[in-house]
N, C-alpha and C positions, 0 to 999 in steps of 0.2 A: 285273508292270509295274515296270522301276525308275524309280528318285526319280533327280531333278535331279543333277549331280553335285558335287563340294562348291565352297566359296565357296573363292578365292585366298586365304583370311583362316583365323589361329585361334579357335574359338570359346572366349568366356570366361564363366562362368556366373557371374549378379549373384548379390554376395553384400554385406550390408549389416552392417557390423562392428558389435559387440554394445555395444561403447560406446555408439555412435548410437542405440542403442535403448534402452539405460538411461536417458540422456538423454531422452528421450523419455517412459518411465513414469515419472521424474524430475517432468518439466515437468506432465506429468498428474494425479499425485499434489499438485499443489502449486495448480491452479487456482485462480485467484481470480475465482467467480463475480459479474458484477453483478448490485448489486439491482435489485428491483421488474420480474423479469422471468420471472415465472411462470407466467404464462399457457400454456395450449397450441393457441389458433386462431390463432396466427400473425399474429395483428392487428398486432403490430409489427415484424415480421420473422419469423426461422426461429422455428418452435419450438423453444423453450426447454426443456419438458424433454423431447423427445424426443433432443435434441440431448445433454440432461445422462447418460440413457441410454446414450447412445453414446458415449461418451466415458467412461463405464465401463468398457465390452465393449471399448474401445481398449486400458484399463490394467489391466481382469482378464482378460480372454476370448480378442481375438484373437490368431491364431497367428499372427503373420510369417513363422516359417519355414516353416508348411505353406504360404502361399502363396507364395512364395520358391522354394518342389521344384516348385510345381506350373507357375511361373514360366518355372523354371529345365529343364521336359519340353522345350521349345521351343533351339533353337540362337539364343546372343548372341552381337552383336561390338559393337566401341567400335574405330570411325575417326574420323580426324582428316578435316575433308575442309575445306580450302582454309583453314584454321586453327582452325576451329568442332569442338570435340568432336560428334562423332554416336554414339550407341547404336541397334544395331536388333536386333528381332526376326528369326527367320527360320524356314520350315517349306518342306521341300526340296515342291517340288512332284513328284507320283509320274501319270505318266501317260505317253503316247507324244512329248509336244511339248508340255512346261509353259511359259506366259509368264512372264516375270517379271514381278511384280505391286507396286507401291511402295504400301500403305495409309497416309494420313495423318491424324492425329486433329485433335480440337478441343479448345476449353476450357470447361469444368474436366476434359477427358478426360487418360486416360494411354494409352500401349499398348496398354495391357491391355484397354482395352474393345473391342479388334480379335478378343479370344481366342474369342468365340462362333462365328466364321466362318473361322478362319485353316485348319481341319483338312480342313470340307467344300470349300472354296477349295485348297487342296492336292491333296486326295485325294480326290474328286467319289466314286469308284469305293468307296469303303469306307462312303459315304454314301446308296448305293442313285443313284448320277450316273454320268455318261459320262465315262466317263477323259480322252475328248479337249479336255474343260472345265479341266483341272487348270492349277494356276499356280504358279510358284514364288514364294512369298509372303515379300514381303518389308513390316518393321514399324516403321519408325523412332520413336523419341520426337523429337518437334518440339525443336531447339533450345534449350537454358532451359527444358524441361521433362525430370522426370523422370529418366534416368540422360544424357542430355545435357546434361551439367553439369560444371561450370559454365560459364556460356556469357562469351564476352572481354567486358571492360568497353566497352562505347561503340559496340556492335556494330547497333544498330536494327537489330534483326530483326526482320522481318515475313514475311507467307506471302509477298512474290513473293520477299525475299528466297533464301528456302527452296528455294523450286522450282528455282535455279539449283543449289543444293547437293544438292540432289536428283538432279536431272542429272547432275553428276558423279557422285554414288554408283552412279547406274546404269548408265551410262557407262563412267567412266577407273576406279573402281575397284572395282567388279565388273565390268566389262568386255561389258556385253550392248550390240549396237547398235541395239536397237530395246525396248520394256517398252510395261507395260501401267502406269495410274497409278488411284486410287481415292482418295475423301475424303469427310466431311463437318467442316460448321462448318468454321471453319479449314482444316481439312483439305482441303475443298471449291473455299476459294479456290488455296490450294496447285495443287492438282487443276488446278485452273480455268488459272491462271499456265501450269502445264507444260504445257497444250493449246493454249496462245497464243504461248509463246514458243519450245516445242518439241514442236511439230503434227508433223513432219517423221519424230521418236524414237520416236513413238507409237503404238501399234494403236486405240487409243482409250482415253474416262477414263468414270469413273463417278460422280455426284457425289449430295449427299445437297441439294437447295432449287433450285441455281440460279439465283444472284447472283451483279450484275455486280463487276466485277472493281475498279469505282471506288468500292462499298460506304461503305470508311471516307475517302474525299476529301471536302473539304469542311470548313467551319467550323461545321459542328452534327451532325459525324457522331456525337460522343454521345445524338440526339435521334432516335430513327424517324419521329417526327413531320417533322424536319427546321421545325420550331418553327411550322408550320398547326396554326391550329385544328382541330378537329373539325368538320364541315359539319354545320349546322344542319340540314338534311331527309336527316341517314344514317338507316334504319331503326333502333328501339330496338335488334332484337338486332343488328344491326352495330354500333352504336357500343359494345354492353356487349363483344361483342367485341373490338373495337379498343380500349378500355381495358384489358380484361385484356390483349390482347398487349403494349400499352405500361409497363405496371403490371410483367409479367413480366421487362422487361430495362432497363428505366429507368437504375435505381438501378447494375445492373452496368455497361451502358454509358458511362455518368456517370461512375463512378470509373476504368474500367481505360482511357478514353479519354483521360481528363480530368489523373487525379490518381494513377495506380499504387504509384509508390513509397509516398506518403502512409500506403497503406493495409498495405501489403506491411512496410511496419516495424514492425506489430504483428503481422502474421498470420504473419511470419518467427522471432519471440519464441513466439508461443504456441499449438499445438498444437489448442488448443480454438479461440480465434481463426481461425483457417487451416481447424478442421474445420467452422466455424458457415458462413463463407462460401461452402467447397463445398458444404455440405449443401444448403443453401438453392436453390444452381439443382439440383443434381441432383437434389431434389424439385418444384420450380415447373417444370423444361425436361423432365422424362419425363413418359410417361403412363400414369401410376401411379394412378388415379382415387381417387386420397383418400388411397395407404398409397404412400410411398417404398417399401416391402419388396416392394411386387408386384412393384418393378423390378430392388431391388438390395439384396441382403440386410445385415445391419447387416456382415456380414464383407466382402463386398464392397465396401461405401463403406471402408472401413477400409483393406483393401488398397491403394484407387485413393488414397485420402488420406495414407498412408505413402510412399506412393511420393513426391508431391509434399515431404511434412515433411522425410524421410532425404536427400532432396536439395538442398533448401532451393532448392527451384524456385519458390514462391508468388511472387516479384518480377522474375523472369525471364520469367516464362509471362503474367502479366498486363501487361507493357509489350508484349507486342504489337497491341494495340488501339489505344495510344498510338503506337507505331511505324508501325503502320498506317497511321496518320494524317499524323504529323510526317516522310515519308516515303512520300507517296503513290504510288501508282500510276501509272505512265505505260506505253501502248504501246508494242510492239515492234515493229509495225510497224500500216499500216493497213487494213489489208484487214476484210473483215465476208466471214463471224461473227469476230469476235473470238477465240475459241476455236476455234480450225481442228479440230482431233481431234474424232470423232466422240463424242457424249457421250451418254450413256446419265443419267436423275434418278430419283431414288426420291423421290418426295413421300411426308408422313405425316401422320396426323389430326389430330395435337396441334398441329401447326403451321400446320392452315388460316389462312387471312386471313381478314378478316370476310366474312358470306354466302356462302361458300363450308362445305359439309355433305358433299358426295359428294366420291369420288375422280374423278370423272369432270369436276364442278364444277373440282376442285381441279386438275385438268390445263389444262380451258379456260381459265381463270383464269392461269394461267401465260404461255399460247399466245399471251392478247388483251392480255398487261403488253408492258412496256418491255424485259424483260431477254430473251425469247424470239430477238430478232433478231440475243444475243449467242452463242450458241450453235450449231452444227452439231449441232444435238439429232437425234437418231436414234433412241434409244429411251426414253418416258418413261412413269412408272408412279406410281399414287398408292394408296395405302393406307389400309382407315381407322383402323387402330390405329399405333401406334410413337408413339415423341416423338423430342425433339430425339438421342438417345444410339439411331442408328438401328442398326449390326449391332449392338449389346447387345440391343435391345427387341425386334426382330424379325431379326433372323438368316436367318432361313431364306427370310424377303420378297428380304434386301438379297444374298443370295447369288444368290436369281434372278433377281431385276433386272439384277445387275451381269453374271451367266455368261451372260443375255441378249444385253447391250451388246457384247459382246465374239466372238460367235458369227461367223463368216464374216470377221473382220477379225482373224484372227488369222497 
């Protein structure tokens, strides 16, 4: 069966200069711990010394450049598209008629949490799948994240921003007249944007939740509550629920909505800084039932965490919550669903809403909200495991889900 044929483009393999990494066990070497923060139930934040652990294994243990080869298996480019540096990933799609497939991430994601799915997504056929499933997978780092860096001064970038830059990359310069497009978190609205404003380019999208698209509009979009109390006859375990969800993004949506840079001029200084902040959702947003490592092992977080430090993406990547906001959303046009392209949703257990237990709960629950009438939903699936970091946790769910959605409309 051959692969895809090659991109108009040279590929260039990331390589991250050894200064930048001295620098780096430099800054690590030199931490200056606060007090009185020893604890390890998290009572006042991340854990403190799991974190001091890791942060070790950053400055004795991990290997950047093995993951860097292992990175670097995959075909890179670095385009300019419409003045915005772009980095993407890519894996030739190997089948009879591969689509082209645009995956986009979220935050605190990188690229790289796309790598559990990009080969079975390619190459269906080497995976015990149907060749005719295969996709030419295509991997971008979101603007101000990662190796798309650094991003222009004053540029408010946001996901719908994106999605238009996205269209061009798939578009005018790769040159396909139609693609396939995939996300969550962020990614998801991305997703979401390019099935709205370019329904027409599309076979259809695949998203990880399904939210509407005017999410961060609004004068409390820092607040999921949107500043309601808690009704007084929720059932107990609803409302223990609905605290912890609000408990779980509070504090992040508060800051990166609110006050980004604020925060970002320390976590841009300090290594440990930068790694306490990501730690902490990538432990509270997977479902790791008690241990970060069931998700992601300490090399792992390390890797996704270099990638942000070596770029000095923490201030870029976190205004877009902010941007999202000061920069809302408006339609492109008015037609309902909102999102014309057929969409395919993976729901997941760690992210039910309250009183909802089952998968099946977890769909109707979607069906009987507000945001179902924004969608041209067509295929949708719930799960009871995964967290918020969906082809990392379950891979093999979101690969069926998505090679689902995409079956007959290709």
């Amino acid at each position: 069966m051959a692969a895809t044929a090659r991109l108009p483009l040279e590929p260039t393999p990331l390589h991250v200069p050894d200064a930048v990494l001295d620098d780096l066990r430099t800054r690590l070497r030199l931490t200056r711990w606060p007090d009185g923060t020893g604890d390890r139930d998290g009572y006042y934040g991340v854990d403190s010394g799991y974190l001091r652990e890791l942060a070790d294994h950053w400055l004795h243990h991990h290997d950047w450049r093995a993951a860097e080869a292992a990175i670097n298996a995959y075909e890179h480019y670095r385009v300019d598209v419409q003045g915005v540096p772009v980095h993407f990933m890519r894996k030739a799609g190997v089948g009879p008629a591969p689509v082209p497939l645009v995956l986009t991430h979220g935050w605190p994601w990188t690229f790289w949490h796309w790598s559990r799915v990009v080969d079975p997504l390619a190459d269906p056929a080497a995976f015990g799948g149907d060749p005719a499933d295969a996709f030419d997978v295509i991997v971008p780092s979101l603007p101000g994240f990662g190796f798309s860096t650094p991003l222009p001064d004053h540029s408010g970038m946001n996901f719908w921003k994106v999605a238009d830059l996205w269209h061009t990359l798939m578009t005018d310069v790769l040159g396909h007249r139609r693609y396939a497009a995939a996300g969550c978190d962020i990614g998801a609205l991305v997703t979401g944007q390019l099935g709205h404003k370019y329904a027409d380019a599309l076979h259809a999208v695949h998203i990880g939740s399904g939210q509407k698209l005017t999410l961060f509009n609004g004068d409390r979009a820092w607040d999921l509550s949107g500043g309601q109390p808690i009704p007084e006859d929720l059932p107990e375990s609803a409302r223990r629920r609905l605290v912890s969800l609000e408990r779980r993004f509070a504090v992040h949506l508060a800051a990166q909505v609110l006050a980004p840079d604020t925060l970002a001029h320390g976590l841009a200084d300090s290594p440990v800084g930068l790694l306490s902040w990501l730690l902490e959702r990538w432990d509270h947003w997977s479902d790791n039932r008690g241990d970060v490592e069931n998700v992601f092992s300490k090399d792992d977080l390390l890797t996704h965490a270099t990638i942000f430090w070596v770029n000095n993406a923490i201030g870029t990547s976190m205004r877009y919550y902010a941007n999202a906001n000061r920069y809302p959303w408006t339609p492109s046009h008015g037609r309902w669903p909102v999102v014309e392209a057929p969409t395919g949703i993976t729901f997941v257990g760690h992210e039910n809403p309250p009183g909802v237990t089952t998968p099946e709960q977890r769909v109707q629950s979607w069906l009987s909200g507000d945001r179902a009438a924004w969608y041209d939903h067509v295929n949708l699936t719930a799960h009871e495991d995964g967290g918020h970091f969906i082809p990392w946790e379950v891979p093999g769910a979101w690969v069926d889900d998505l090679r689902r959605t995409f079956r007959g409309r290709r």
